[in-house]
C-alpha positions in Angstrom: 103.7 66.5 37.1 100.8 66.5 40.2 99.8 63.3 41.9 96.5 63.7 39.7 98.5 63.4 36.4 100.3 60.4 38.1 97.3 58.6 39.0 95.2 59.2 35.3 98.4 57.9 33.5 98.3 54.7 35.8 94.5 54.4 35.3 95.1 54.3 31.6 98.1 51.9 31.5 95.5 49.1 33.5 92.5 49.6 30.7 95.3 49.2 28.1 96.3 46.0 30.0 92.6 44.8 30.5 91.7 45.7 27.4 94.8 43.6 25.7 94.0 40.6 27.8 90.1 41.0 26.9 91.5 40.7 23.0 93.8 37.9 23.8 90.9 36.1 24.9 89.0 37.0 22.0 91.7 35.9 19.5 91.5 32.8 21.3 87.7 32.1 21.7 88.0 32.7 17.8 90.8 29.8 17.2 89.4 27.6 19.4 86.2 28.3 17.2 88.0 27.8 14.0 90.1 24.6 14.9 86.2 23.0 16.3 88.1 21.2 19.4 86.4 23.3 22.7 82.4 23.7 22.3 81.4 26.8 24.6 80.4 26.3 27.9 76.6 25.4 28.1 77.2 27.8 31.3 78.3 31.2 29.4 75.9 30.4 26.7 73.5 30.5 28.8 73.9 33.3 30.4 74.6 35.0 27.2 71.5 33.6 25.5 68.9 32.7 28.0 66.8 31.6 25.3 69.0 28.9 24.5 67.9 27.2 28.0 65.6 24.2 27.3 64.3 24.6 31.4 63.1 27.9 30.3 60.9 27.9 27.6 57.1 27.5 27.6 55.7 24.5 27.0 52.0 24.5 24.7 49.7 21.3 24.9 46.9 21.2 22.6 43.5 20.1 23.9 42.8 18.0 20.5 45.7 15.8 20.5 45.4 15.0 17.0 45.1 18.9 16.2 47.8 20.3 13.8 47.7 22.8 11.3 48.0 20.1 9.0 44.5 19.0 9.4 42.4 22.1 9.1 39.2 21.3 7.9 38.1 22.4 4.5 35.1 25.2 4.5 33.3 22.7 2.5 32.9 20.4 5.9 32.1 23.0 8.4 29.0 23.7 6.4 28.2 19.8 6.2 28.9 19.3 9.8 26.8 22.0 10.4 24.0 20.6 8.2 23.9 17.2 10.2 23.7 19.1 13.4 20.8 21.3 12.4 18.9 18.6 10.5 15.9 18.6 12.0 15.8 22.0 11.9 16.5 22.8 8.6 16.0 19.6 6.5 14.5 21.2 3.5 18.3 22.5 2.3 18.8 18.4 1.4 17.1 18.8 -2.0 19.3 22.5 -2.2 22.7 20.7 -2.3 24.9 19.6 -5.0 24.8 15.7 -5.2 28.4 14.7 -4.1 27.2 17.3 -0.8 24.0 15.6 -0.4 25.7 11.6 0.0 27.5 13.2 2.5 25.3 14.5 4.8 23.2 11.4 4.4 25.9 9.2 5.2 26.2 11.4 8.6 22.6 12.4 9.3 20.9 10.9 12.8 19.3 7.4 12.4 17.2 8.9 15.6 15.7 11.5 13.6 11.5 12.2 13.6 9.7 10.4 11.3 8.1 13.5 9.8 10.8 14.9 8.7 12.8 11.5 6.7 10.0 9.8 5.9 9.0 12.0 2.5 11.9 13.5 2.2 15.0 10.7 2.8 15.3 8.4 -0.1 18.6 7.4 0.3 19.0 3.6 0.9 21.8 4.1 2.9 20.2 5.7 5.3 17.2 3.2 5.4 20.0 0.2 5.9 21.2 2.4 8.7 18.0 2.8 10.3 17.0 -0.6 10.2 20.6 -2.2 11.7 20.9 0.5 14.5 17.3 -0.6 15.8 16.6 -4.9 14.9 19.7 -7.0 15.3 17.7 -9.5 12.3 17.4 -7.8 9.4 16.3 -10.3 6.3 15.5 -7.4 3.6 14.9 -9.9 1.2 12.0 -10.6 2.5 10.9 -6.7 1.5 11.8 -7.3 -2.1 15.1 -6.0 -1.4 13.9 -2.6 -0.3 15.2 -1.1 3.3 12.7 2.0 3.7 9.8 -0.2 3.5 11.2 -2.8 5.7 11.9 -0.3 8.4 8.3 1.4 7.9 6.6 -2.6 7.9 8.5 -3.3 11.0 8.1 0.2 12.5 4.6 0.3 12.4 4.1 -3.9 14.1 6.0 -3.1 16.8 3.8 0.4 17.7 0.8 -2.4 17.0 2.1 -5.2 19.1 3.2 -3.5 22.0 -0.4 -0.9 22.1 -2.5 -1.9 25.1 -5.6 -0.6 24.8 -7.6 1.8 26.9 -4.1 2.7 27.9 -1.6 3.6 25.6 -2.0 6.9 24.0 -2.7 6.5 20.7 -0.8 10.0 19.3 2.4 7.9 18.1 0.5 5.6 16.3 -1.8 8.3 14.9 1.0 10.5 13.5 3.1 7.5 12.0 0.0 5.9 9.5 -0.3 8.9 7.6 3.4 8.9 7.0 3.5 5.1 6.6 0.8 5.0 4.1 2.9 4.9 1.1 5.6 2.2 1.9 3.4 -0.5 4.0 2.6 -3.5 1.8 2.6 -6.2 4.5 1.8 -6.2 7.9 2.6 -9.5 10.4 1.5 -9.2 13.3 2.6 -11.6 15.9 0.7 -10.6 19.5 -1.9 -8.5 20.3 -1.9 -6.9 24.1 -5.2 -6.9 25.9 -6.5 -4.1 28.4 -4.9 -3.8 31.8 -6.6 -5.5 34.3 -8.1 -4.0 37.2 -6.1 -4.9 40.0 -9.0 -4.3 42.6 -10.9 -7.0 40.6 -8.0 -9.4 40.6 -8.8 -11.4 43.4 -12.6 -11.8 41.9 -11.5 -14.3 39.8 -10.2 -17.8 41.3 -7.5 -19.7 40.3 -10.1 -22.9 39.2 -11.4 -20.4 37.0 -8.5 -19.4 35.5 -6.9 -23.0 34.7 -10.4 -23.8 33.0 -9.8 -21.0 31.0 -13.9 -19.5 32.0 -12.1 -15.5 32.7 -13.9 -12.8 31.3 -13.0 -12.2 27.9 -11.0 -9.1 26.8 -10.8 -7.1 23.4 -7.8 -6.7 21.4 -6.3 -4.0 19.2 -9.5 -2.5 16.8 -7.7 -2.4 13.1 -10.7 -0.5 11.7 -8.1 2.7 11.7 -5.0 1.0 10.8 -6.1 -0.8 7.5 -8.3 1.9 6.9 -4.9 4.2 6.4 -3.1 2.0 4.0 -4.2 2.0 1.1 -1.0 0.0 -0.8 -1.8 -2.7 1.9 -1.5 -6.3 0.8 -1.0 -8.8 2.8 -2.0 -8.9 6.4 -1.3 -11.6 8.5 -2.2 -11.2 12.9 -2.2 -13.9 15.4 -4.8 -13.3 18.8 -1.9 -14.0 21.1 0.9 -12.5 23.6 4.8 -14.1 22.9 6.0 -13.5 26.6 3.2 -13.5 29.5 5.8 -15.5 31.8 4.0 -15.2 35.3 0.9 -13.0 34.4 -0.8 -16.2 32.4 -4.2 -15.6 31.7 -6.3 -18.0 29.6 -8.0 -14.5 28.5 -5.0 -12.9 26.9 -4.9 -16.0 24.0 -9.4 -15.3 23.5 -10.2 -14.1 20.0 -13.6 -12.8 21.1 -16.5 -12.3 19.1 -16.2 -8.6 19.8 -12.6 -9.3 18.2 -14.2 -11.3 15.3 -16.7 -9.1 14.0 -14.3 -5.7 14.1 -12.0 -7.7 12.0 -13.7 -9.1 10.2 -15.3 -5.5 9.1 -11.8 -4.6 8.1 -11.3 -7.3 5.9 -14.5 -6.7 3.9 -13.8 -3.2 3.8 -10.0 -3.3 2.5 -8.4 -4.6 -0.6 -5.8 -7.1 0.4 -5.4 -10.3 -1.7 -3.6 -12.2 1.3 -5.1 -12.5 5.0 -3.8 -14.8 7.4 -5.6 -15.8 11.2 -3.4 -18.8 13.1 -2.9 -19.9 16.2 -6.0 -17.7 17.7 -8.8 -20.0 18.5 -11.2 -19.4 15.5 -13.9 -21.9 16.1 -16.8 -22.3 13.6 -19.3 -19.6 14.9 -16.3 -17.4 14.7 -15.3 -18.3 11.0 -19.1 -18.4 9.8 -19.2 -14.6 11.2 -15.6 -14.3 8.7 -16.8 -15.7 6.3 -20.3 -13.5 5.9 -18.6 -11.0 5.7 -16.1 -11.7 2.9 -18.2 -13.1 0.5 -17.7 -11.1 -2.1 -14.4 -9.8 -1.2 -13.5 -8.3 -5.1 -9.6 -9.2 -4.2 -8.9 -11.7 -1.8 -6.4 -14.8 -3.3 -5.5 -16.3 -0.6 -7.0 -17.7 3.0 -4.8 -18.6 5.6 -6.7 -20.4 8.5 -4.3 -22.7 9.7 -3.9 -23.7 13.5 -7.2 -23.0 14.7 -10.2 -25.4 16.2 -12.3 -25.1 13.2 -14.9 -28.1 12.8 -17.1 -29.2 10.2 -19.6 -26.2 10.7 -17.0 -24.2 9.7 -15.8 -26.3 6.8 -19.3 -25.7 6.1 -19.0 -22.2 5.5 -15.7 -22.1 3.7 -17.2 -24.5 1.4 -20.1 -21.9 0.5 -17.3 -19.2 0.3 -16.0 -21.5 -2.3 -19.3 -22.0 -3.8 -20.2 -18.3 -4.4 -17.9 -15.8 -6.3 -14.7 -15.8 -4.8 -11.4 -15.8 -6.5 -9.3 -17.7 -4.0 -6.2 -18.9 -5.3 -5.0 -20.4 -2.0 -6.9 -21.9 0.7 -5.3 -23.4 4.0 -6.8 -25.0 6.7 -3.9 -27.1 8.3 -3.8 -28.1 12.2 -7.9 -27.9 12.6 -10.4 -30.2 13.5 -12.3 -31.0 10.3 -14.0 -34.2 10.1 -15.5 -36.7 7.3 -18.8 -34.1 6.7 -16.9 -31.1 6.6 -14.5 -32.3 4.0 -17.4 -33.4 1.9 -18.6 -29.7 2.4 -15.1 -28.6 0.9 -15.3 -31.6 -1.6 -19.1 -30.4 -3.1 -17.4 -27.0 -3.7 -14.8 -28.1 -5.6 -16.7 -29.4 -8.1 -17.8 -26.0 -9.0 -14.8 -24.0 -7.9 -12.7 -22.7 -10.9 -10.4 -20.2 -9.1 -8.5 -22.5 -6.5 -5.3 -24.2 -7.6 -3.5 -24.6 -4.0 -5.6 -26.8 -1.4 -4.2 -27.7 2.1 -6.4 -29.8 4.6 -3.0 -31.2 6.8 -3.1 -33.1 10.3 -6.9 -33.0 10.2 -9.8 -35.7 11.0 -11.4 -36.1 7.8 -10.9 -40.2 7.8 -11.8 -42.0 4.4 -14.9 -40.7 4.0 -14.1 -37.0 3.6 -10.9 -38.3 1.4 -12.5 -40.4 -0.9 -14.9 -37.0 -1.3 -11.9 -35.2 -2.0 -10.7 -37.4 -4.6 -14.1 -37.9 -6.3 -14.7 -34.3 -6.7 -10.9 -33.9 -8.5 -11.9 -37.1 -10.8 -15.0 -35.8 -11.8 -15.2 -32.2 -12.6 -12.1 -30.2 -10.8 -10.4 -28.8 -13.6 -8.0 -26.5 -12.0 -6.6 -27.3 -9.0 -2.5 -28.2 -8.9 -1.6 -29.0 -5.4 -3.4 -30.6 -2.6 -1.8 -31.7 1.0 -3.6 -34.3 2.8 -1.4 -35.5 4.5 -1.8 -36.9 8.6 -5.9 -37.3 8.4 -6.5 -40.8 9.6 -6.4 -42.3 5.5 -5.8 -45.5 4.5 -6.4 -47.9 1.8 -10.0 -46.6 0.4 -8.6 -43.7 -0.6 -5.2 -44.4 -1.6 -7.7 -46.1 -4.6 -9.5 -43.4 -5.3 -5.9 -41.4 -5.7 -5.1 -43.9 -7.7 -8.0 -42.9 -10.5 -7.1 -38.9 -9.9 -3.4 -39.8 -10.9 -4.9 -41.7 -14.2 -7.7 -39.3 -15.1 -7.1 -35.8 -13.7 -4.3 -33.9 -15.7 -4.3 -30.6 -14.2 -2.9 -32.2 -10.4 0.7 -31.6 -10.1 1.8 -31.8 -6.1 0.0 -34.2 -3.8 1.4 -34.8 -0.4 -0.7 -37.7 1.2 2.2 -38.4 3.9 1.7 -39.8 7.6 -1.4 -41.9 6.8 -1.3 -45.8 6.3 -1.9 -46.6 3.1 -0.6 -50.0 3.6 1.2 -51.9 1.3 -2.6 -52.8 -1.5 -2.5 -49.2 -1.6 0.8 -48.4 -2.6 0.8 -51.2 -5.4 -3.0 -49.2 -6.5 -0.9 -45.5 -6.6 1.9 -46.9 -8.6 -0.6 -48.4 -11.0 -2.1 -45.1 -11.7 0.9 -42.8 -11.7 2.0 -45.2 -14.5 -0.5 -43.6 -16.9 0.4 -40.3 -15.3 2.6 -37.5 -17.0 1.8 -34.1 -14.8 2.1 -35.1 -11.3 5.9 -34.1 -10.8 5.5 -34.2 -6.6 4.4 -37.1 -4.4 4.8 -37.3 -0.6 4.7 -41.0 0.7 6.6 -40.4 3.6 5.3 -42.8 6.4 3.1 -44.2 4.7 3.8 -48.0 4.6 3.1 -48.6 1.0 6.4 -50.5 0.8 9.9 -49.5 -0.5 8.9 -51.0 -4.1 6.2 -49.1 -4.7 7.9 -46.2 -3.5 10.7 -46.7 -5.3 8.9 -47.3 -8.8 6.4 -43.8 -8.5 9.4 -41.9 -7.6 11.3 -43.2 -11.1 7.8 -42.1 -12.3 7.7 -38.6 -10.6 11.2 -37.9 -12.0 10.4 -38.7 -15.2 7.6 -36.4 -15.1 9.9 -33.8 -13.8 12.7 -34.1 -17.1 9.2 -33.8 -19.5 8.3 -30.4 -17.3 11.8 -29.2 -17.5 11.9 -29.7 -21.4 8.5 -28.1 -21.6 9.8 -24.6 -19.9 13.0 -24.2 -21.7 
């Protein structure tokens, strides 16, 4: 045998060994497995698996945290989602859509979006309610019998009014949103009415004696010939000549209903067909309502007159009573908080006697005195057949004509509300109205408050007045 030999057969024994220990250790890896009492090495597995090493896998963070595969969105909502975003764009697909599709995007649609393109086609009053909230923190829609588009249109179209200054505002805004307000605009309220901008190189023209006095230069207002002209469902209109918040720019001019002012509007008024116009707290004074007045004459639909809180005299009263004389169909007449003494109350009085229309009369905190109630009073005796409810109340009354209300309680049976409160009647008089209400069985409404007809007079017309009430009630069930 050569070395060579010697060394291959020593060579071989040592594999043989390793290869015995390598299945010892084997055998043994396996027991231990079996028997569960040594868990490998984290070590060797490891290196044997470096997959199983927490430190070196990759680590995936969503950008959506609140993404999973879970919440994949349906096909059905991309193509809604997509519809809201592209709204303006695309609008006409609304009417295109299945109706469980449609509530959907309308409950996700823009309360921001153009007039043009909700205004015909949006009926939803969802949306409306939306529209309305997300602009006005007040929203009364009772007051809009119940009905959100046209409250947002009403209020929509005031506040483009209110806030126009003219010979400066562009007018585009307002021009584009009558045509699509037409339709839904019943009422409109307006509450001020901005004048022109002043010319600041004129400012110091004008002294501050001047200004206290109220003698400025008078400014126009806000022309309505192309706003009522637009509306044709228009029914009520009621505007007040005045700014809510001047704070430091006070100007006795801004609060002037000029005849300029007088005569546009009252243009509009003949022209239109409301049955409701209202003018307070604007400084009408009787030239000013005798211009009105001409005009409306003959107005075919006007039912009620609102004049209340103005300086109207008895020139005025004058020409309201000739308005009442002629062919008008007023329902409702109100001239509360003016200046309308004993003449012009007999002027109201006269017309009375051959009104037929009016049923609702209201001459409050006046100056008419005895003489103009005792005119009042005569005229309802005598031949007024159809008015219901008249407030006199605060106009300098007193005895005289608590006796002459005393023979409309006996003789007129048409009178059902009289408020003659805040006027001394005295004591004589009370004891006179309770005589008459006692032959009495329609008035159902009597205001005595302050006036000093004594607690058992008082006491007796208002077990009169309810009375009255229990027969009404029986009569309407």
């Amino acid at each position: 045998m050569s070395q060579s030999d010697s060394k291959d057969d020593k060579i071989g024994d040592g594999r043989k060994s390793t290869s015995r220990v390598g299945s010892g250790k084997s055998q043994a890896s396996k027991k231990s497995g079996m028997g569960g009492r040594n868990a490998p090495s984290p070590v060797t597995s490891a290196k044997d698996n470096p997959a199983a090493d927490m430190r070196n896998m990759r680590r995936v963070i969503a950008e959506d945290p609140e993404w999973s595969l879970a919440t994949v969105p349906l096909l059905v909502e991309l193509c809604v989602k997509h519809i809201v975003n592209n709204f303006e764009y695309n609008s006409k697909i609304l009417n295109k859509l299945l109706s469980k599709h449609k509530g959907k995007v309308l409950e996700k649609i823009s309360t921001s979006l153009p007039l043009k393109v909700t205004a015909t086609l949006v009926e939803d009053t969802g949306y409306w309610q939306r529209c309305c909230k997300a602009r006005w923190t007040i929203c009364d829609v009772s007051q809009y019998d119940d009905d959100w588009k046209r409250m947002f249109f009403e209020r929509n179209l005031e506040d483009i009014i209110e806030n126009f200054v003219p010979e400066k505002t562009d007018s585009t805004k307002l021009d584009e949103t009558l045509p699509l307000s037409a339709k839904f605009v019943k009422r409109l309220n307006i509450k001020q009415l901005l004048t022109p901008v002043k010319d600041e190189s004129n400012e110091d023209d004008v002294s501050d004696v001047g200004s206290d006095a109220g003698d400025g230069p008078e400014t126009d207002h806000f022309d309505f010939s192309s706003v009522l002209k637009e509306l044709p469902i228009l029914e009520e209109f009621r505007v007040t000549y005045s700014i809510k918040k001047c704070g430091m720019n006070f100007e006795w001019s801004l609060f002037q209903f000029t005849a300029r002012d007088c005569l546009l509007l009252s243009k509009c008024v003949a022209s239109s067909k409301l049955t409701k116009f209202c003018i307070h707290r604007s400084k009408v004074d009787d030239d000013k309502v005798r211009v009105f007045i001409s005009h409306i004459l003959d107005h075919p639909t006007l039912q009620e007159l609102d004049l209340s809180h103005n300086i109207i005299g008895d020139r005025g009263a004058r020409a309201i009573g000739k308005f009442l004389n002629n062919h008008s169909k007023l329902v409702k007449l109100n001239l509360c908080d003016n200046q309308i003494r004993g003449p012009g109350a007999q002027a109201i009085a006269h017309a009375l006697t051959k009104n037929k229309t009016l049923k609702c009369l209201t001459l409050r905190l006046n100056r008419m005195g005895d003489d103009g109630g005792q005119a009042l009073c005569r005229s309802l005796i005598e031949k007024n057949t159809t008015l219901e409810h008249i407030n006199i109340g605060s106009n300098d009354l007193s005895e005289q004509t608590a006796a002459m209300l005393a023979q409309v309680t006996e003789k007129n049976a048409t009178i059902r509300t009289i408020d003659i409160s805040c006027n001394k009647l005295g004591p004589d008089g009370g004891k006179q109205i309770q005589e008459g209400m006692e032959k009495n069985k329609t008035v159902i409404t009597m205001d005595l408050r302050l006036t000093e007809c004594g607690q058992e007079s008082e006491y007796c017309i208002n077990q009169i007045l309810a009375t009255n009430q229990d027969t009404d009630r029986e009569k309407n069930m």
